[in-house]
C-alpha positions as CSV (number, residue, x, y, z in Angstrom):
1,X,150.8,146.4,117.7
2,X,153.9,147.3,119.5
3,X,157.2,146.4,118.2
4,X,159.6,148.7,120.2
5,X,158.4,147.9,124.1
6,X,161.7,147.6,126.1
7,X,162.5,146.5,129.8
8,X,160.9,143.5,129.6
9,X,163.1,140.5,131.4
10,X,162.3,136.7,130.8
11,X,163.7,134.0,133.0
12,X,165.0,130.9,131.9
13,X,165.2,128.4,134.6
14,X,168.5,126.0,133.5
15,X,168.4,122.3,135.6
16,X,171.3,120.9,135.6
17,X,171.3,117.9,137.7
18,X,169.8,119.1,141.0
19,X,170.7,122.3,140.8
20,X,168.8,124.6,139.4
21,X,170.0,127.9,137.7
22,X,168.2,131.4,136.7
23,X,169.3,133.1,133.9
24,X,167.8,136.5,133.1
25,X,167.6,137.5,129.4
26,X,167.0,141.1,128.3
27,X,163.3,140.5,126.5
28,X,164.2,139.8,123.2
29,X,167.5,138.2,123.8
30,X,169.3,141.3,122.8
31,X,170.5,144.2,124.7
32,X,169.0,147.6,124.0
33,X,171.8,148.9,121.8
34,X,172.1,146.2,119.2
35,X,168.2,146.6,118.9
36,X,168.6,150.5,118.4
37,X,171.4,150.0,116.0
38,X,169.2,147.4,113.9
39,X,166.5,149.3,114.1
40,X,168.0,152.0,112.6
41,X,169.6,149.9,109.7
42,X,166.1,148.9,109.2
43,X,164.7,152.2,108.9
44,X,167.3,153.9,106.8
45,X,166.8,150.6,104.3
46,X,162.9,151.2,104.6
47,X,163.6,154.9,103.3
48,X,166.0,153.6,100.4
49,X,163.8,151.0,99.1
50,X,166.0,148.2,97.5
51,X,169.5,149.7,99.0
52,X,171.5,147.3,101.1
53,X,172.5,148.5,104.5
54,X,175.5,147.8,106.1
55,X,174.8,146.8,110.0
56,X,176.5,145.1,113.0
57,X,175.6,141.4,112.7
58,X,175.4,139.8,116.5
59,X,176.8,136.4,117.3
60,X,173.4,134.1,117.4
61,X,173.0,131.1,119.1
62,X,172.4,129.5,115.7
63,X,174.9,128.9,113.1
64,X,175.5,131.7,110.2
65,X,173.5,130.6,107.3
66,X,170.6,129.3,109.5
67,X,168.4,132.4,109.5
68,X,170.9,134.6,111.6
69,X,169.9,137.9,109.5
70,X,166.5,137.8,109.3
71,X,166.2,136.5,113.2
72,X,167.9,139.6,114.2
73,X,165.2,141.5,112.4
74,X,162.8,139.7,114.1
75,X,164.2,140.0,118.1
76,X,164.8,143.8,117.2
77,X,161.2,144.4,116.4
78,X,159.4,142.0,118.0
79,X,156.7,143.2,121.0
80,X,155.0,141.8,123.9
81,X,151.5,142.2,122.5
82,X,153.0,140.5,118.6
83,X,151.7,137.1,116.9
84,X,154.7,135.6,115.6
85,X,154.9,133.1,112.2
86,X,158.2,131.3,111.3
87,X,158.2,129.4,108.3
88,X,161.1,127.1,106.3
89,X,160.4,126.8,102.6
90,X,156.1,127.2,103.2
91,X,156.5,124.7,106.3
92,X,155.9,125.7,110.1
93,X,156.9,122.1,111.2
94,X,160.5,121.9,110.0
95,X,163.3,122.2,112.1
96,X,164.4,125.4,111.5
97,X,161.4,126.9,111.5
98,X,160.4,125.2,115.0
99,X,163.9,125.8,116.9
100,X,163.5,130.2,116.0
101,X,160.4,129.8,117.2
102,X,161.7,128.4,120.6
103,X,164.3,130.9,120.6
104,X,161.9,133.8,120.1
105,X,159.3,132.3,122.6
106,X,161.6,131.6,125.5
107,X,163.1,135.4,125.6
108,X,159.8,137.2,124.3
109,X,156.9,134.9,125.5
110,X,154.8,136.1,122.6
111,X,152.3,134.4,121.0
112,X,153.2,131.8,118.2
113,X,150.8,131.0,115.4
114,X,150.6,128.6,112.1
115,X,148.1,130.9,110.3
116,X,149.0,133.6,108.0
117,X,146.1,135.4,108.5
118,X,146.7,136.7,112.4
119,X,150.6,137.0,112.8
120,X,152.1,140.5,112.7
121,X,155.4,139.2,112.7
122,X,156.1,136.5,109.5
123,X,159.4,135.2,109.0
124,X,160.5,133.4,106.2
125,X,162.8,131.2,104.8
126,X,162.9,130.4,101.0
127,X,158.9,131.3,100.6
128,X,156.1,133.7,100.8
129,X,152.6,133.2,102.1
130,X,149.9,132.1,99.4
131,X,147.4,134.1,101.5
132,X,148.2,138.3,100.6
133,X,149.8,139.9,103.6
134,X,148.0,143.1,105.3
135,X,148.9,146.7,106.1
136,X,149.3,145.6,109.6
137,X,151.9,142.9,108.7
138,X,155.9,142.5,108.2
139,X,157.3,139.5,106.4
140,X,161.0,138.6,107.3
141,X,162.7,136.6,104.9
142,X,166.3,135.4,105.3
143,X,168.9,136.0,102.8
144,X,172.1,134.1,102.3
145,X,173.4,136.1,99.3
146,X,172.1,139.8,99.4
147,X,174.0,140.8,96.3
148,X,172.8,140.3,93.1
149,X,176.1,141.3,91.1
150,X,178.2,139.0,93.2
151,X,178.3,136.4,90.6
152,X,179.8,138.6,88.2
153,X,181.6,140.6,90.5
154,X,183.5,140.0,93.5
155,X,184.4,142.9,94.9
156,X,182.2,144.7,97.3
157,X,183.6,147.8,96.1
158,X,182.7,147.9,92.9
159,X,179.7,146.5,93.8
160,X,178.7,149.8,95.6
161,X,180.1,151.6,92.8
162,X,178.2,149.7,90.3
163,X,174.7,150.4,91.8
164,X,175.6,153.9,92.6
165,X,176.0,154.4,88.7
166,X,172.5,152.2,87.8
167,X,175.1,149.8,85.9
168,X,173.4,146.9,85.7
169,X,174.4,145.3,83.0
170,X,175.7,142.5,84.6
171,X,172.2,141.6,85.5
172,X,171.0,141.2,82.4
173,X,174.4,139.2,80.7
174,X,173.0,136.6,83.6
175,X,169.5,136.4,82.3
176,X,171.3,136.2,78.5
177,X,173.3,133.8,79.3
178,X,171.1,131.3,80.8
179,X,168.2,132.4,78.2
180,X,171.4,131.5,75.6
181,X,171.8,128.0,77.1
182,X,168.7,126.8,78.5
183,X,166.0,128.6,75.5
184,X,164.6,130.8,79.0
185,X,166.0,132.4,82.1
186,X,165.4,129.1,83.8
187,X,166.2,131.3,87.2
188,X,164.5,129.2,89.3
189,X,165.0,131.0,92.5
190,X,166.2,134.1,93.2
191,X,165.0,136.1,90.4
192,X,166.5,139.8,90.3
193,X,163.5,142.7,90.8
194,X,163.7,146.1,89.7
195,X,162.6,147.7,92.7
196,X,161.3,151.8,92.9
197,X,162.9,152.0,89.1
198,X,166.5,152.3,91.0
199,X,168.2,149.6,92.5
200,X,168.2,146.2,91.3
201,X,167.8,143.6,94.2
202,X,168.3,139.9,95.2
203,X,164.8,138.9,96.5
204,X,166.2,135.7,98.6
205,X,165.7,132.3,97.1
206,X,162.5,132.7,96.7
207,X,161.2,131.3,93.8
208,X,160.1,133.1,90.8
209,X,156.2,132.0,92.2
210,X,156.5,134.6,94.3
211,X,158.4,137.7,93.0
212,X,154.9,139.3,91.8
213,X,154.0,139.4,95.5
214,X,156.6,141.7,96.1
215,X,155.4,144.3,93.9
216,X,153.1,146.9,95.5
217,X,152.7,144.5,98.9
218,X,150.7,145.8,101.5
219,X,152.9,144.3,103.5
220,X,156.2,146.0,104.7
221,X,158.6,143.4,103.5
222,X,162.8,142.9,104.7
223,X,165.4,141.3,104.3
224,X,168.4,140.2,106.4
225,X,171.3,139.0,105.5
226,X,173.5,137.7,109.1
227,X,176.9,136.4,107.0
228,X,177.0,139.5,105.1
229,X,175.7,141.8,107.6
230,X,173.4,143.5,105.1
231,X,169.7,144.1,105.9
232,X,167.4,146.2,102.9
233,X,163.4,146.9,102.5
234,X,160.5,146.7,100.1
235,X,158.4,148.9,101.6
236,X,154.3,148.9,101.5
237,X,153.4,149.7,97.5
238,X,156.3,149.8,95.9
239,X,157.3,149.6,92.6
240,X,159.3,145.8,92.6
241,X,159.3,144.1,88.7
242,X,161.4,141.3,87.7
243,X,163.8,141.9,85.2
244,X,162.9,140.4,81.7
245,X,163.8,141.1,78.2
246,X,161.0,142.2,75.8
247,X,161.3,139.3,73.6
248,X,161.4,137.0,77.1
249,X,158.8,138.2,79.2
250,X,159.1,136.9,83.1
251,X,157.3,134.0,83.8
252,X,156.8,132.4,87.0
253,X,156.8,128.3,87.2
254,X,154.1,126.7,85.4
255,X,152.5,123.5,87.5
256,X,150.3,122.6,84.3
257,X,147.2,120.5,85.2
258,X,148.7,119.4,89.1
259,X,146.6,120.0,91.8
260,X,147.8,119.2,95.7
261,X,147.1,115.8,96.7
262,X,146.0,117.0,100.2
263,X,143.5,120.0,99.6
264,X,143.2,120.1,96.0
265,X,144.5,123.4,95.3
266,X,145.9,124.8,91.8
267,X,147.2,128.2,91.4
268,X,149.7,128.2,94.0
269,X,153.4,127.2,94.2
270,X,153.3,123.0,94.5
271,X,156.4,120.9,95.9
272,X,156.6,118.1,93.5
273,X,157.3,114.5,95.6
274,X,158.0,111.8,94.4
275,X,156.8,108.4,96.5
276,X,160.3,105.8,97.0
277,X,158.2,103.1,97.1
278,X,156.8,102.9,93.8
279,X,158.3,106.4,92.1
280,X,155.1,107.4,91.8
281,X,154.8,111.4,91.7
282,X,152.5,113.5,93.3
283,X,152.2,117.4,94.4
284,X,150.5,119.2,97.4
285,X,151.0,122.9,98.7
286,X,154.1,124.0,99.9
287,X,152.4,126.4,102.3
288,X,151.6,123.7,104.5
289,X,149.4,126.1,106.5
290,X,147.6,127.1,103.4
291,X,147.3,123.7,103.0
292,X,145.5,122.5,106.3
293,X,143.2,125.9,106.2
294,X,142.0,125.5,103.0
295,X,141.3,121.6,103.8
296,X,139.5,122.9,106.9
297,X,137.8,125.4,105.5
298,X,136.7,122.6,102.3
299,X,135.5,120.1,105.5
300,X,133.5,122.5,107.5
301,X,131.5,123.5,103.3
302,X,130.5,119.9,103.1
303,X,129.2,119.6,106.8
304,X,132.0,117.7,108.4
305,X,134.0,118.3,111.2
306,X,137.8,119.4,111.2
């Protein structure tokens, strides 16, 4: 797997009435030099696991807040010879997911792929994958709010002061105060981690499902955040816990007795629907690709066809 092939061009034929125009794009939509100087944010944040680094956020032809920061990521690694995945809250299909994978296609021409299990290249919005990532993978998940002290702090100042000095205390008064009011964290998404026992770090709204993944992943996992021009790194096993009290271990969301509707699975993170034609309520897989394998996979068992 390559992810630093340059001098690449792709063509993008524009028809505008009857006449036709060429437009050459550098591979990757970027230019050399904002790749370089991503690349290196991304290595200095893979060496300071948990430690957000400042870098040059582009203008993107989608809207800040759309995936800006963690499509950057992706168009300064990306090779030729890469099997991309983009993904919007476990679905391929939605339009998010389908329009950066357009984007990415059209200036790389790499190969795009619903399955977990063969992409190099996984970005993410708001999930990760129920199947366990690989040495030979890198998740990108999109980040709207990189710090986790911004709630009780503003400035970006004493922000940086704050986690240079391990004073985290502000951390924990959230976790109090909703344990206070609610009788749990009741977090729901974007659960602080502990990460290398020195920074604490805002996952992305993941939900809490999916903080254990984090810790120890084979996978190399970052983060980018476009609006705040801040991109940081879990590296491959390392050290990521959830913050919890003693008295209030973490816990990640309980599904009871639900299994999906579709395949039948338990034991994975469930999106709970709820039908507007007769308010029934139902659950199936929010990994929708999860989903169709494992229904697949359940068909070709029982001797059908898929």
């Amino acid at each position: 797997m390559s992810h630093f092939n340059l001098n690449w061009i792709v063509f993008v034929k524009l028809e505008r009435g009857n006449k036709v125009m060429e437009t050459s794009y550098n591979f990757a939509y970027f230019d050399e030099g904002s790749k370089k100087e991503i690349r290196r944010a991304t290595l200095k944040a893979v060496a300071i696991p948990g430690y957000q680094v400042p870098f040059a956020s582009r203008e993107m032809p989608i809207a800040r807040g759309w995936g800006t920061g963690g499509l950057q990521l992706t168009l300064s690694l990306i090779g030729k010879e890469d099997v991309l995945k983009v993904i919007d809250q476990g679905s391929d299909e939605s339009v998010n997911a389908v329009n950066i994978k357009k984007l990415i296609n059209k200036t790389t021409g790499v190969k795009l792929t619903d399955d977990t299990s063969i992409a190099t290249l996984i970005q993410s919005r708001h999930r990760i994958p129920e199947i366990p990532l690989e040495e030979s993978q890198i998740l990108i998940l999109q980040v709207p709010i990189p710090e986790p002290l911004r709630v009780v702090e503003p400035s970006e100042f004493v922000t940086k002061r704050l986690h240079s000095e391990m004073e985290y205390s502000g951390a924990w008064l959230m976790l109090f105060e909703k344990i206070m009011k609610f009788g749990n964290m009741a977090t729901g998404a974007d659960h602080p981690v502990y990460v290398n026992d020195r920074y604490v770090m805002s996952p992305s709204p993941i939900p809490r499902f999916d903080n254990p993944k984090l810790n120890y992943s084979k996978a190399l996992i970052l983060f980018g955040a476009g609006r705040e021009k801040k991109i940081y790194a879990i590296p491959p096993y390392t050290k990521a816990v959830s913050l919890a009290f003693d008295d209030f271990p973490f816990e990640v969301e309980d599904f009871g007795d639900n299994v999906c509707r579709i395949c039948g699975a338990s034991s994975v993170y469930l999106d709970e629907i709820i039908d507007d034609d007769n308010g029934e309520t139902f659950y199936q897989c929010s990994d929708t690709s999860f989903c169709i394998n494992r229904l697949n996979k359940t068909a070709i068992d029982k001797g059908g066809e898929v």
